[in-house]
C-alpha positions in Angstrom: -29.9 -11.6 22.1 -26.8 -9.4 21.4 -26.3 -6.0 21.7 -23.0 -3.6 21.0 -21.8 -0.6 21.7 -19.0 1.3 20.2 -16.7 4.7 21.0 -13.6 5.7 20.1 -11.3 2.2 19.2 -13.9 0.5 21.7 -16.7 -2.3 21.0 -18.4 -3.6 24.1 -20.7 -6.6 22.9 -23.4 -8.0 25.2 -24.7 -11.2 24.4 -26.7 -14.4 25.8 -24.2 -17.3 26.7 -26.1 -19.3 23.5 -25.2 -16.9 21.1 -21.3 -16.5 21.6 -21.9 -20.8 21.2 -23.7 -20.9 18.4 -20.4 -18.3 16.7 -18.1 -20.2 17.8 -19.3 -24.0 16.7 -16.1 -25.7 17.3 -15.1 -24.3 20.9 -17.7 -25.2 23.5 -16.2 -24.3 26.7 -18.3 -25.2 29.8 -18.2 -21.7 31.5 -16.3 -21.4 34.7 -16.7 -17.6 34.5 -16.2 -15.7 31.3 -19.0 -13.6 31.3 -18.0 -11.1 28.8 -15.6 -10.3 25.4 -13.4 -8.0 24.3 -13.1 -7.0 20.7 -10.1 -4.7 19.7 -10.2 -2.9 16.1 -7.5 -2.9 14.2 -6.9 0.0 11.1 -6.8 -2.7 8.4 -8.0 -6.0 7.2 -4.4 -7.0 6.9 -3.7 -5.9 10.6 -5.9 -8.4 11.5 -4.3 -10.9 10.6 -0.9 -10.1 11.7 -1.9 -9.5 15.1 -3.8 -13.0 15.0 -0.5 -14.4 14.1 1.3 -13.1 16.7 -1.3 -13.6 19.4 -1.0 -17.5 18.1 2.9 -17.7 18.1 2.6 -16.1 21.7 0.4 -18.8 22.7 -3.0 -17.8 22.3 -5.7 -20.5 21.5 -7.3 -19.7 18.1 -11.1 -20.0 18.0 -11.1 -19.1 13.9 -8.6 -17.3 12.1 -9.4 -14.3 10.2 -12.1 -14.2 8.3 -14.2 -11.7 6.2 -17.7 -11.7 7.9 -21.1 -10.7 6.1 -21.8 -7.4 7.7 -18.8 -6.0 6.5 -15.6 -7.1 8.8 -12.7 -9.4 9.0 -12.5 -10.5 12.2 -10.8 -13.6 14.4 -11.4 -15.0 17.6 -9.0 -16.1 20.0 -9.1 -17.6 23.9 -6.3 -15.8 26.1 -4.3 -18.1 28.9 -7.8 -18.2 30.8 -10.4 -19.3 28.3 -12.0 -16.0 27.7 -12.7 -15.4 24.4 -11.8 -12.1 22.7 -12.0 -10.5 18.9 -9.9 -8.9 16.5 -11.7 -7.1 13.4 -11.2 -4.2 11.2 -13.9 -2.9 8.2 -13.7 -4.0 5.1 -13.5 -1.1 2.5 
């Protein structure tokens, strides 16, 4: 199950625990609380992936770098200092 919703700069995804696994292949955290993600848009596919780099020199764990997805977007994930797991995607024209 997943589910988003989207306003303004803003995408709040709702998924089951399984799903965000099955995305992820190679980072299989046991949960000690992350129960949601943020995704933050950026204008362009190239912004993606400068602000991956400098979420990875600033010590961020990457999940996968940028890559352009099926349904349209480049997007990276990334864990922040606590393990939660957030994205970074832009449309591809």
């Amino acid at each position: 199950m997943y589910i988003e919703f989207e306003s303004e700069g803003v995408r709040f995804a709702i998924c089951l625990r399984n799903v965000m696994y099955d995305y992820t292949k190679k980072y299989e955290k046991k949960a000690t609380g992350q129960l949601f993600e943020l995704a933050f848009p950026c204008k362009t596919p190239a912004d993606v992936d400068k602000t991956y780099a400098k979420l990875i020199l600033a010590g961020a764990t990457s999940i996968h770098p940028p890559e352009d997805m099926p349904w349209g977007q480049r997007n990276t994930l990334f864990a922040d200092p606590d393990g939660n797991i957030h994205e970074i995607f832009a449309t591809i024209s």
